[in-house]
VEXKE-621659 format. One line per field, with one value per residue: y, x, z of N, C-alpha, C in turn; residue number from 1; residue in one letter. Coordinates in Angstrom, 2 decimals. Layout:
REM residues N
n.yy	c(Y|...)
n.xx	c(X|...)
n.zz	c(Z|...)
ca.yy	c(Y|...)
ca.xx	c(X|...)
ca.zz	c(Z|...)
c.yy	c(Y|...)
c.xx	c(X|...)
c.zz	c(Z|...)
num	c(NUM|...)
residuo	c(A|...)
//
This chain:
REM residues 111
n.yy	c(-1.18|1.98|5.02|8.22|9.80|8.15|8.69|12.00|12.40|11.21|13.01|15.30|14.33|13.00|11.16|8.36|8.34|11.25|12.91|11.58|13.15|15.48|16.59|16.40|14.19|10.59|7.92|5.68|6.24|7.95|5.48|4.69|6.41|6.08|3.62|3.96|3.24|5.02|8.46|11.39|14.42|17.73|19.79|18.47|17.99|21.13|21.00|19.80|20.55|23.14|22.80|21.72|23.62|25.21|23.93|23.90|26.79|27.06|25.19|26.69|29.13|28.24|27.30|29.88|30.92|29.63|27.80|24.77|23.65|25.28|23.95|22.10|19.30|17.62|19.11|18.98|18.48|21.13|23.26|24.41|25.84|27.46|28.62|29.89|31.10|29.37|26.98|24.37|22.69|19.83|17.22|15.26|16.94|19.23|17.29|16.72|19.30|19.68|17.64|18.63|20.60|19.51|17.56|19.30|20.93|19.77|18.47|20.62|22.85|25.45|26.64)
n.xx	c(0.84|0.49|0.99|-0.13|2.28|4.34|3.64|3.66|6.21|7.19|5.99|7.53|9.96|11.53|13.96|13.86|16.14|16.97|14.88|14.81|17.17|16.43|14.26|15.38|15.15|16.16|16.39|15.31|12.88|11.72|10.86|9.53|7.41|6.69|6.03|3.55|3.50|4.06|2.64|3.36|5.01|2.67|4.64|6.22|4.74|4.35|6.84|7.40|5.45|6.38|8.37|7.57|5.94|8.30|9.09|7.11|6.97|9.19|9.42|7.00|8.76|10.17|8.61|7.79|9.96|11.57|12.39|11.60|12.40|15.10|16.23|19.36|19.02|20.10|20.91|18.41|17.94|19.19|16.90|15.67|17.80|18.37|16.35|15.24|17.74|18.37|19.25|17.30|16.99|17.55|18.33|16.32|14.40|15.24|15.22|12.18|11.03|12.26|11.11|8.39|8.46|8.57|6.97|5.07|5.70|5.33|2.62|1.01|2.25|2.55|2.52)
n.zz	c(0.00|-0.90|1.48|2.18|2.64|1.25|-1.13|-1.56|-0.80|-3.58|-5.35|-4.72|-5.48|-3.74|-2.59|-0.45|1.52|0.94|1.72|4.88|5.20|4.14|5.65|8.34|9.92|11.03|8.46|9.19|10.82|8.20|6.87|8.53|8.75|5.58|5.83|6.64|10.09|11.76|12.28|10.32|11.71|11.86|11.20|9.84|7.53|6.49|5.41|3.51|2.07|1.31|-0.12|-1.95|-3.21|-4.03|-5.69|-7.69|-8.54|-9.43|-11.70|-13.14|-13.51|-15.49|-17.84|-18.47|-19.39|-20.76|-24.09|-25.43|-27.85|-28.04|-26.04|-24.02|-23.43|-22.09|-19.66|-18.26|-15.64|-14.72|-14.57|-12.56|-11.70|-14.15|-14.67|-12.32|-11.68|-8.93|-6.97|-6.30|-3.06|-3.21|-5.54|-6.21|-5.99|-8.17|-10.36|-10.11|-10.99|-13.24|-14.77|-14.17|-15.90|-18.41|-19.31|-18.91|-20.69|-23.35|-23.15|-23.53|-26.04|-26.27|-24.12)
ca.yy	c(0.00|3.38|5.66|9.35|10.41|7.64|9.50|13.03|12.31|11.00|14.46|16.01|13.68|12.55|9.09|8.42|8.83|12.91|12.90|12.14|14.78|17.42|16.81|16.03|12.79|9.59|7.10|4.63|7.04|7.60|4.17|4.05|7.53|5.50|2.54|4.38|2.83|6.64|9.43|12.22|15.66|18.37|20.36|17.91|18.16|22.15|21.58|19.43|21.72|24.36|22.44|21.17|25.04|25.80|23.08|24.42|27.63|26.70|24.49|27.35|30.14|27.38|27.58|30.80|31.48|28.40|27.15|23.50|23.31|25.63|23.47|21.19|18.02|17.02|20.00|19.06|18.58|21.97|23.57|25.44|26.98|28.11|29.93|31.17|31.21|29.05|25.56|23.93|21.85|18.51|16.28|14.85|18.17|19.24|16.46|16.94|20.67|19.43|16.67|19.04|21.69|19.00|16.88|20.29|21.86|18.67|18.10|21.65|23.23|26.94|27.18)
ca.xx	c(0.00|1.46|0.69|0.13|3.43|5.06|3.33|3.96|7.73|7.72|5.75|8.64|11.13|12.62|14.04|13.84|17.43|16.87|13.85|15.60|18.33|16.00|13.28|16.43|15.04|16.76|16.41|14.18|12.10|11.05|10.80|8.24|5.93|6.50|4.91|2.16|3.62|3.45|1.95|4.74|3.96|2.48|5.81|7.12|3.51|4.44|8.10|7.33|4.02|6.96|9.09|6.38|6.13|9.33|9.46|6.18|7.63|10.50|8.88|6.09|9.19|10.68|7.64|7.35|11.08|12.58|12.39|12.21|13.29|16.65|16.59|20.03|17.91|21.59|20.75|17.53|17.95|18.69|16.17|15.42|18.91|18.60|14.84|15.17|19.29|18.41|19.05|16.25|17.67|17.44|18.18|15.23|13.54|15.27|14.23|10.84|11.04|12.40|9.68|7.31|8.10|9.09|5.62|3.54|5.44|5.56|1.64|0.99|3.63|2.06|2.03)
ca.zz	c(0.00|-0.58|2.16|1.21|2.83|0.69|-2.32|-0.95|-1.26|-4.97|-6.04|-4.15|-6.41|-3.02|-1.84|1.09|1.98|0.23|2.46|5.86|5.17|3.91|6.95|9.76|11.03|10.28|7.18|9.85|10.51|6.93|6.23|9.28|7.79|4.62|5.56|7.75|11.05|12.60|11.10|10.41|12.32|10.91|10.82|8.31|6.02|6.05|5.15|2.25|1.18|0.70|-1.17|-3.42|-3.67|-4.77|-7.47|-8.48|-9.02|-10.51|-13.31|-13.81|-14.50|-16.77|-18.53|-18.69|-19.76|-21.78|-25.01|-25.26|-28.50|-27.99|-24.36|-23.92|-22.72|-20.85|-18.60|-18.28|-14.17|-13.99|-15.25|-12.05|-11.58|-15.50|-14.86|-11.56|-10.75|-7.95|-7.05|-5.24|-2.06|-3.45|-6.68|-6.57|-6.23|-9.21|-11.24|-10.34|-11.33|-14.44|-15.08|-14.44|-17.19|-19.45|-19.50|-19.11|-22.10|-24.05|-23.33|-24.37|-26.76|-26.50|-22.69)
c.yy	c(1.25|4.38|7.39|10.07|9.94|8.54|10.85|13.33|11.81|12.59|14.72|15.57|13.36|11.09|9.54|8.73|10.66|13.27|13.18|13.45|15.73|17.32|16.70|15.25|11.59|8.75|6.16|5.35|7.27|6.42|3.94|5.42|6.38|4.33|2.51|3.51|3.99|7.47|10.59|14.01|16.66|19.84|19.87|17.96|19.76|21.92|20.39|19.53|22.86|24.02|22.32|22.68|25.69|25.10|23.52|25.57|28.02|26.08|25.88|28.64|29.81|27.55|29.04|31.76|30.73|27.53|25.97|22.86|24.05|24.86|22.21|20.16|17.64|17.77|20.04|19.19|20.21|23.19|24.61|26.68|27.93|29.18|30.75|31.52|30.41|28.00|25.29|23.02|20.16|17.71|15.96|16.12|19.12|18.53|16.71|18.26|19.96|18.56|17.62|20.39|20.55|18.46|18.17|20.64|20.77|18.00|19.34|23.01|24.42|27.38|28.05)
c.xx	c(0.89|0.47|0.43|0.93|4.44|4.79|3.55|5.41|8.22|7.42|7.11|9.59|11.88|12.66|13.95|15.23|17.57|15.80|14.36|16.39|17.50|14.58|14.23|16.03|15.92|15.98|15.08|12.74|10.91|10.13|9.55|6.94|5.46|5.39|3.21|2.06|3.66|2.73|3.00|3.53|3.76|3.73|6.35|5.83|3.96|5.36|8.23|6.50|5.14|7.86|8.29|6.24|6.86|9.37|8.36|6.59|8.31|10.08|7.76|6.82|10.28|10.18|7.49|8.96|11.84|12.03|12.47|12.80|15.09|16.90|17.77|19.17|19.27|21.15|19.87|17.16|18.15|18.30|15.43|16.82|18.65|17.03|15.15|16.59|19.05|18.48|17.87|16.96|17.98|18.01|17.52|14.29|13.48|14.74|13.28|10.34|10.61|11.07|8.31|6.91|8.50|7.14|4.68|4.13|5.24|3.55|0.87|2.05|3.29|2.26|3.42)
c.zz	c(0.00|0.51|1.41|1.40|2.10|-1.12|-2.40|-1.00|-2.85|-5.76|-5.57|-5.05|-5.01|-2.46|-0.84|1.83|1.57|1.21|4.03|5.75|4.95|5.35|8.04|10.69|10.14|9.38|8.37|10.01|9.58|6.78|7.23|8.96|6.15|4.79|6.44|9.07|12.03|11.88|11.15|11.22|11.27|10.45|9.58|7.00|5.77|5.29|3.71|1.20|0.67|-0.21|-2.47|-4.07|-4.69|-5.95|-8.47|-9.21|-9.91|-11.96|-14.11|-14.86|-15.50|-17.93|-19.16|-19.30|-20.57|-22.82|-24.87|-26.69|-28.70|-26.60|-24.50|-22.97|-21.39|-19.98|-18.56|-16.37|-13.68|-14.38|-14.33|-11.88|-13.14|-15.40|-13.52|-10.83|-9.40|-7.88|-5.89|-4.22|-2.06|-4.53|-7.58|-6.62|-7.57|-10.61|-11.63|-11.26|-13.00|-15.20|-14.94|-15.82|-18.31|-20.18|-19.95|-21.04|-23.44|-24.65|-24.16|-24.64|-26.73|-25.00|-22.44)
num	c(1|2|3|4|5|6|7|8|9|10|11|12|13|14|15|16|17|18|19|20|21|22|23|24|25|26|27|28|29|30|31|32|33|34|35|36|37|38|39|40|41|42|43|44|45|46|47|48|49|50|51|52|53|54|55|56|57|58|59|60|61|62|63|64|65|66|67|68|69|70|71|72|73|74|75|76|77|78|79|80|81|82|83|84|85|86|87|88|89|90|91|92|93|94|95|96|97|98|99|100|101|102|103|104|105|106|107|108|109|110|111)
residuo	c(X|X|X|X|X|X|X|X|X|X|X|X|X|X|X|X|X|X|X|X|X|X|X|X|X|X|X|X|X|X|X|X|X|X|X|X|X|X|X|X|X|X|X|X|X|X|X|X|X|X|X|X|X|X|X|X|X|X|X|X|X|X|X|X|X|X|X|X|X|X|X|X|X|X|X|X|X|X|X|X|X|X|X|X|X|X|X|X|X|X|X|X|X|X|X|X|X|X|X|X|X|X|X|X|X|X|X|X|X|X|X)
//
């Protein structure tokens, strides 16, 4: 069963090892929100509502600033440093960024 904290961390683009480190509890931890053996507090639902934020952000002034056909696909991860000069705190957060202006602009080529 996926839990919706286990789903809550893939939007995010984070493993679970990217997860510990960016919330500052350990890897077990996780693995016990993950499998809905606690419920995580609501400190950690803010602090991964703001991330989800930032990647939102980031993919929307992708969108709103980058070509995908002049776009090097290799540098497709960082796709938030290139719209807003900023790296997002993660990897996987990047990714996601990326995945999310890729699919949107890909689903519609005008946006």
């Amino acid at each position: 069963m996926t839990t919706v904290f286990k789903a809550a961390l893939g939007v995010c683009g984070l493993s679970q090892q990217e997860a510990a480190d960016f919330l500052g509890v350990a890897l077990p931890t996780i693995k016990d929100w993950c499998r809905g053996s606690f419920a995580p507090p609501t400190g950690v639902w803010q602090m991964l509502a703001g991330l989800y934020d930032q990647i939102d952000n980031a993919a929307q002034s992708a969108l709103d600033t980058l070509e995908i056909e002049n776009f090097d696909r290799r540098a497709m991860n960082d796709v938030a440093i290139m719209s807003t000069g900023e790296k997002l705190p993660t990897d996987g957060a990047q990714a996601a960024a990326a995945a999310i202006f890729l699919l949107t602009r890909l689903h519609d080529p005008l946006r």
